[in-house]
C-alpha positions as CSV (number, residue, x, y, z in Angstrom):
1,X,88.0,8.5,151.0
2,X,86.6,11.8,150.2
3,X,84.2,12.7,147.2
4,X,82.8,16.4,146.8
5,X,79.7,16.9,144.1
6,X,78.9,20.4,143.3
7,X,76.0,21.8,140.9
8,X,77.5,23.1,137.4
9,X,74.6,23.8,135.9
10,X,70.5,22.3,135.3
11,X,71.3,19.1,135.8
12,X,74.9,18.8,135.6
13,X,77.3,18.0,138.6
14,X,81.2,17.9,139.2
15,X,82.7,15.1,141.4
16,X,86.1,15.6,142.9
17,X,87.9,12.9,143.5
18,X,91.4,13.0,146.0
19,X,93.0,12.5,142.6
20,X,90.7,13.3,139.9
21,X,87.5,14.7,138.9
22,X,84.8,13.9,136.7
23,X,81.2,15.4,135.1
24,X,78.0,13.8,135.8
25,X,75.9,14.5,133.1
26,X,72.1,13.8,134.3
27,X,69.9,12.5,132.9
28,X,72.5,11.2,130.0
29,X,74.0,8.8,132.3
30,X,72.1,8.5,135.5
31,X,73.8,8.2,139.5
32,X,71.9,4.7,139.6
33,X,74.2,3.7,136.1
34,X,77.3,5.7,137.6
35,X,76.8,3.5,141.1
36,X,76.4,0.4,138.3
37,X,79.2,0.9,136.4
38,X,81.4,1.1,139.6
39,X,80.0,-1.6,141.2
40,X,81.4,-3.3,137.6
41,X,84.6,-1.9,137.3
42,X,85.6,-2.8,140.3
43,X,85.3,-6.4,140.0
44,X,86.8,-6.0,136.5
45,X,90.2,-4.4,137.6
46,X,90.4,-7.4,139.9
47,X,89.9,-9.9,136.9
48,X,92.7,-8.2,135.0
49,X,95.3,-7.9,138.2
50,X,94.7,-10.8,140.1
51,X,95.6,-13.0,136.9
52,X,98.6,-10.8,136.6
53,X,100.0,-11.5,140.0
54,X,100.3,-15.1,139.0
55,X,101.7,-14.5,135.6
56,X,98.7,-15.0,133.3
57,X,96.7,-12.5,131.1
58,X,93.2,-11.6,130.8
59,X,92.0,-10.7,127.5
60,X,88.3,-9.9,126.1
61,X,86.8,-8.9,129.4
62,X,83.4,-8.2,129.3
63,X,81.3,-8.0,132.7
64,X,77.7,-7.3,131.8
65,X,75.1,-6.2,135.0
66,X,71.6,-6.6,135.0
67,X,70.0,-5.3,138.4
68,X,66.3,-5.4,139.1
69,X,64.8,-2.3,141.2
70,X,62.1,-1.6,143.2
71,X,59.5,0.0,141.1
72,X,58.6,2.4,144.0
73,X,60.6,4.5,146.1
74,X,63.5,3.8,147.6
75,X,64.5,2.5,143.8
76,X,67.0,0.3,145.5
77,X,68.8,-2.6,144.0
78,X,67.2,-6.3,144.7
79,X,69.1,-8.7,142.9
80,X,71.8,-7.8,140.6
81,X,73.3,-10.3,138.3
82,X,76.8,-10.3,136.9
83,X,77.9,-12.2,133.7
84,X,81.4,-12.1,133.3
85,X,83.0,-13.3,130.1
86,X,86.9,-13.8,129.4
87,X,90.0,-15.5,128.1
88,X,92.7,-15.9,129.5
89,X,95.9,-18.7,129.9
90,X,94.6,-20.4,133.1
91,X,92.4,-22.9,133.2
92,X,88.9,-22.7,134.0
93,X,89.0,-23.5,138.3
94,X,91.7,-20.3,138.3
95,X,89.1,-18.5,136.2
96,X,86.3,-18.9,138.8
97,X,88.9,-18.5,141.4
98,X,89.8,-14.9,140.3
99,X,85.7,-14.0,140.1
100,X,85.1,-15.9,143.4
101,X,88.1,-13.7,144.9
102,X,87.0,-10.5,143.4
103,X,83.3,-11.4,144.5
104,X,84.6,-12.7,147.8
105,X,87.3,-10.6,149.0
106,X,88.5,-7.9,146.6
107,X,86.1,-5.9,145.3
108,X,84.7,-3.5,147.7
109,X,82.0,-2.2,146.0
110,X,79.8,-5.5,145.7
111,X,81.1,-6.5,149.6
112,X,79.3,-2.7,150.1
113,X,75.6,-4.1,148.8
114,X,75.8,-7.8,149.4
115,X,74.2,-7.7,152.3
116,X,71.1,-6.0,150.8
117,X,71.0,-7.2,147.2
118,X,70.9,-10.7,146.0
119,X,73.7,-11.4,143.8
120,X,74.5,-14.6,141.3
121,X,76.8,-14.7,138.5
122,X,77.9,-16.4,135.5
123,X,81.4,-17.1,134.1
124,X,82.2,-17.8,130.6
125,X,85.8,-18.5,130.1
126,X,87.8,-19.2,126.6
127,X,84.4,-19.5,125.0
128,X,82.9,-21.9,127.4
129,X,80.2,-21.5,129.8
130,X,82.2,-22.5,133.2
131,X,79.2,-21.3,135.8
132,X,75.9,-20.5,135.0
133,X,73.5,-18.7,137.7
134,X,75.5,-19.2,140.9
135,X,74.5,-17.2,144.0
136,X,76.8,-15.4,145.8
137,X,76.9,-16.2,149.4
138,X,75.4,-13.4,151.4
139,X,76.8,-12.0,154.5
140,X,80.5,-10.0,155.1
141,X,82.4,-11.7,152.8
142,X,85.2,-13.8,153.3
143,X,89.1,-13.7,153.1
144,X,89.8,-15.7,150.2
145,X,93.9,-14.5,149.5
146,X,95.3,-14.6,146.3
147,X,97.9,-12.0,147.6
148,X,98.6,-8.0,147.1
149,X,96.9,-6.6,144.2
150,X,98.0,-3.4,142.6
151,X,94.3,-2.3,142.1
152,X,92.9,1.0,142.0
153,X,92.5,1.6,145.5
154,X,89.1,1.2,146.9
């Protein structure tokens, strides 16, 4: 993977991408929310293709982060806290299955920090709270396969 950020102009920036590009736009949106939003995304293409492998759909998906930081420099992430919120037609253990797998195995991004950041979570599926405030298990991860997913390529 190859990313290439050059200086526009004051405090603007162009990423370029393998396949696209895009404009960072300091201070509107910040690196720190960019790197947030990523780390987001890429558990939520997960929750929308893993379903799909096994024939069910994923509708409503909303994955909200809240990430305290060290108030002095390095501003790094301590504990970052995702609430994931969904329907879908599976029931609720292959709801927490597809956030345990994205958490677990899938999602690159989070596998990237969760060594440094404490991470818990909370699922709320069809309307009902399924898990409320579990903690991720840190360390490298583990290979929990639900199969080939068509995600965007990490």
């Amino acid at each position: 993977m190859k990313v290439t950020v050059s200086h526009l102009n004051e405090m603007r920036f162009e990423a370029k991408t393998e396949k696209s590009s895009f404009i960072i736009d300091c201070p509107q949106i910040t690196p720190i929310e960019y790197f947030l939003s990523g780390i987001i995304s890429c558990s939520a293409t997960d929750i929308v293709l893993l379903p799909k492998n096994q024939g069910k759909t994923v509708s409503n998906l909303v994955i909200e982060g809240d990430a305290l930081r060290n108030e002095d420099f390095p501003k790094k992430f301590n504990t970052l806290h995702l609430e994931y919120s969904f329907d879908s037609n599976g029931d609720d253990v292959m709801a927490a299955r597809w956030v345990m797998a994205s958490l677990e195995t899938y999602c690159s991004t989070i596998n990237t920090i969760r060594d440094s950041v404490f991470i818990s979570y909370s699922i709320t599926h069809n309307g009902v709270k399924i898990r409320e405030n579990e903690k991720m298990i840190s360390g490298g991860g583990s290979k929990i396969d639900l199969g080939e997913i068509e995600s965007c390529p990490s």
